[in-house]
C-alpha positions in Angstrom: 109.5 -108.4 -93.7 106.6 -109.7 -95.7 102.8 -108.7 -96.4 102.3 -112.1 -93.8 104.7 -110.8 -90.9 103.7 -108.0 -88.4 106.7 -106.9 -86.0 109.1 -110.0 -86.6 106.6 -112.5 -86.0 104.2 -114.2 -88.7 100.5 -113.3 -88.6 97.7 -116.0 -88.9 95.7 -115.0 -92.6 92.4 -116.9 -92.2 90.9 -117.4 -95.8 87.1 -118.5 -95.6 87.0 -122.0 -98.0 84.4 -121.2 -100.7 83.7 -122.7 -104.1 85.4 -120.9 -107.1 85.0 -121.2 -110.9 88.6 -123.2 -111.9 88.2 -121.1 -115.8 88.2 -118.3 -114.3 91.5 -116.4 -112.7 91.5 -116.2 -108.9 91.5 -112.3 -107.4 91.1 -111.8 -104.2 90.5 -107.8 -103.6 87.4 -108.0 -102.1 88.8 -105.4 -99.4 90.1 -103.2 -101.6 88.6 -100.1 -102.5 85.5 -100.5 -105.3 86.4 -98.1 -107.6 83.8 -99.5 -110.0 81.5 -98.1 -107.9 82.2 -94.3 -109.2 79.6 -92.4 -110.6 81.4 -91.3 -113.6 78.7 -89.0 -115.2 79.4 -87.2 -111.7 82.8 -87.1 -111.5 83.2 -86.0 -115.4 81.3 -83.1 -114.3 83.4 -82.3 -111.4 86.3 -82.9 -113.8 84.9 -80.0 -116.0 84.6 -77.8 -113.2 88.0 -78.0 -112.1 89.5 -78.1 -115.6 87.6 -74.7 -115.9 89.3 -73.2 -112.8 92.8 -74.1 -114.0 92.0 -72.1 -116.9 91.0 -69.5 -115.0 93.2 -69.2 -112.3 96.2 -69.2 -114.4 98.5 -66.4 -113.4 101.7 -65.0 -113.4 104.1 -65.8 -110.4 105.9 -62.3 -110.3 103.4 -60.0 -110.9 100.2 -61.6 -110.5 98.4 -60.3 -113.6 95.5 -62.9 -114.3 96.3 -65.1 -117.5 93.4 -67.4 -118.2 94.5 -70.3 -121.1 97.8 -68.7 -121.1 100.4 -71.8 -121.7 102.8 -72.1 -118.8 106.0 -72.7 -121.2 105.7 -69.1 -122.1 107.0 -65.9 -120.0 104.1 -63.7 -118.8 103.4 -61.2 -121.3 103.6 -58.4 -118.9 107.1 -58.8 -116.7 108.2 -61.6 -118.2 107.4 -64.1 -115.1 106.9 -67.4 -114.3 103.7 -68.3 -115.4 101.8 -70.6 -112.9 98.9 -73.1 -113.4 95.7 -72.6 -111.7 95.4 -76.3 -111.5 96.5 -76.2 -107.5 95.1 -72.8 -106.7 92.5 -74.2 -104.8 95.1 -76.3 -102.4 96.7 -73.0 -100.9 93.2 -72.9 -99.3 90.4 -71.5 -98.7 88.1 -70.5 -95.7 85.7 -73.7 -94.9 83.2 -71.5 -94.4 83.7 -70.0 -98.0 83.7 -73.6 -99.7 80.3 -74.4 -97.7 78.9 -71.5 -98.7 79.3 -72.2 -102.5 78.6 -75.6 -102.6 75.1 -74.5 -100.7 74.9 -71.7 -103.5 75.2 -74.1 -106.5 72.6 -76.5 -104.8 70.2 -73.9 -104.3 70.8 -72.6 -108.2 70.2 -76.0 -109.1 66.9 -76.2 -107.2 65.3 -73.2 -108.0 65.6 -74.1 -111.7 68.9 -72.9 -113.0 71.0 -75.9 -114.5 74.5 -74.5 -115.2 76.4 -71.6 -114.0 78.0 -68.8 -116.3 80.8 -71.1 -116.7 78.6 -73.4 -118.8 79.1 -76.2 -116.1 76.5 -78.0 -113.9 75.8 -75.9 -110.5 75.7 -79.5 -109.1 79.2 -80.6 -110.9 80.0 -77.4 -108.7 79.0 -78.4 -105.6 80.6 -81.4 -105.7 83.7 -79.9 -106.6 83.4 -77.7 -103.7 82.3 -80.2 -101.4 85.8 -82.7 -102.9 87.5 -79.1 -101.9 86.3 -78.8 -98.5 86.7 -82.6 -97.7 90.3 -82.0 -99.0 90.9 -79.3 -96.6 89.6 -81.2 -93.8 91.3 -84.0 -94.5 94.6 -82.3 -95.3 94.8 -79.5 -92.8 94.4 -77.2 -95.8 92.3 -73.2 -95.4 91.1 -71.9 -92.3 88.5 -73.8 -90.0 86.4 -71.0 -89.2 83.1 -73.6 -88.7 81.1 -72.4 -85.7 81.1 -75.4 -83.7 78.7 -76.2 -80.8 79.7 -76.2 -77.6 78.7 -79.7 -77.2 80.9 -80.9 -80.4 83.6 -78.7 -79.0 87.1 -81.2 -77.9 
């Protein structure tokens, strides 16, 4: 079935007639999502952030001994386990109330004064890390909801 059929039978694609440019190439992904749009300043900071927790989180799959920068190719020095990345830690989830509570944490760093955290990273690259977390989770079923929600937002 085609991009043009729907269930079998052929759906009507109304193009509006405008005037285009014939030297220039023809795209039409006007509906598509604008990636050019990103704030990449932000999102580099973000990137930092969570490049800094799978540094961190790094661990060892048998006996769970922390193992920050340790390479994954290598046994754990310990039991000789599976070392794990930390890259997906924060996908096993996390309370949303816990994720809310940092990002508000970083914020209010950030607006008493204090620019970056102890990990050398913006405390507002970390609230929008935390913030890309808990829109994950709620997006992705991921953590606990433990949100108080108000009886009159209640399903």
């Amino acid at each position: 079935m085609s991009a043009w059929e729907k269930d079998g039978s052929v759906e009507e694609k109304v193009i509006e007639k405008k005037k285009v440019d014939v030297k220039v190439a023809l795209k039409f992904d006007e509906e598509k999502t604008p990636w050019d749009l990103m704030p990449f300043e932000a999102i580099e900071g973000m990137l930092d952030v969570l490049a800094y927790g799978k540094n961190k989180y790094t661990r060892c799959s048998e006996c769970g001994l922390s193992l920050p920068g340790q390479s994954e190719n290598e046994p754990c020095p310990d039991c000789n386990g599976k070392i794990v990345s930390g890259a997906d830690n924060w996908r096993k989830g996390f309370s949303w109330r816990r994720l809310y509570a940092a990002a508000c944490r970083h914020l209010a760093a950030f607006m008493k004064g204090e620019e970056v955290d102890e990990s050398g990273n913006s405390h507002l690259s970390h609230a929008l890390c935390m913030i890309a977390f808990l829109s994950e989770h709620y997006t992705q079923g991921y953590g606990e909801d433990d949100r108080f929600i108000y009886k009159q937002y209640k399903k």
